[in-house]
N, C-alpha and C positions, 0 to 999 in steps of 0.2 A: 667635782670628783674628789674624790678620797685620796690622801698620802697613797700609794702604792696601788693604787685602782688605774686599771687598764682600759680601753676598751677594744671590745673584742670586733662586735657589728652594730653598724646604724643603718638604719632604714627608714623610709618614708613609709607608713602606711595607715590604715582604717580600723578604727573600735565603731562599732555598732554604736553604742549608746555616747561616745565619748566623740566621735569627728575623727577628721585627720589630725596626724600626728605625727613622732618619731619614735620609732622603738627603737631603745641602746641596748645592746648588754656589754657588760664589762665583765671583769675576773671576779666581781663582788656579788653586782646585782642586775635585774631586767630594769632600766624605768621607759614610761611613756612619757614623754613631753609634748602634750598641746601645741599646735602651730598655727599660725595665720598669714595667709599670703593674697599678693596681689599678682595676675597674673599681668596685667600694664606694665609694668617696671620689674617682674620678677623676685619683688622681696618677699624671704619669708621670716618671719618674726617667734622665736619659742615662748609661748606664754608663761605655761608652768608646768611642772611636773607632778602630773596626776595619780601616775603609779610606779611605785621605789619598792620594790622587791627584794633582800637582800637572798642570795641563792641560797643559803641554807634555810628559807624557808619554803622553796618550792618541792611540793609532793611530787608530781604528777608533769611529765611535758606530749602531748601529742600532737597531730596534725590532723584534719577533718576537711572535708568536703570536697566535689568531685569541679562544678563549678566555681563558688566560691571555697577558693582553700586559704585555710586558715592554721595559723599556728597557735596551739592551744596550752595551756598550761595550770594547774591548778596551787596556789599558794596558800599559806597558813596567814590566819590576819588575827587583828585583835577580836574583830568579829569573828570570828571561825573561819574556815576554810572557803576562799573564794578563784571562782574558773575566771582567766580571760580568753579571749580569743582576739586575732589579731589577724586583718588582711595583709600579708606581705608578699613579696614577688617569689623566693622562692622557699617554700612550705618546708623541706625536706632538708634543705641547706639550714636556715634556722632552726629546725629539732636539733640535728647534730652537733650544732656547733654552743647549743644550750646544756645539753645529755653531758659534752665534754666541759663547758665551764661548769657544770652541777660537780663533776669528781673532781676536775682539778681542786676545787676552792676546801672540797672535802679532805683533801691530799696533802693539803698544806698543814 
């Protein structure tokens, strides 16, 4: 983490194309970071971090789906503008708590 970078919420959870993982957000940015675990012994091991976000690049934050819900979000990339989605436990807790670090960081 960064000089002056917080973070705000960690979570364990699911990308479609990516596996399990963790999703951070801080005062700065979202990232995902890769995990691998044993369930024998309980270790879990962070690989790498696959998606670093800084919030002033994210457009767009919602939540979808009725069974599988998902916290969604769209960011501006070198490629152009790409969506993720992300299974976490609670869908509506993570918008708001994304919505508020998207102004804060703008505030500053």
């Amino acid at each position: 983490m960064e000089e002056g970078e917080k973070k705000l919420k960690q979570e364990d959870c699911h990308k479609d194309d990516l596996g399990a993982g963790v999703l951070t957000l801080t005062n700065k940015r979202l990232a995902f970071d890769k995990t691998k675990g044993r369930i024998i012994d309980f270790l879990k091991r962070f690989e790498e971090t696959v998606i670093d976000v800084p919030l002033n690049d994210v457009k767009k934050v919602w939540k979808e789906g009725l069974l599988m819900k998902k916290v969604c979000f769209t960011a501006k990339t070198k490629d152009g503008d790409k969506t993720y989605k992300f299974g976490v436990f609670s869908t509506g807790g993570w918008l708001n708590d994304i919505q508020d670090a998207i102004e804060g960081f703008k505030n500053q």
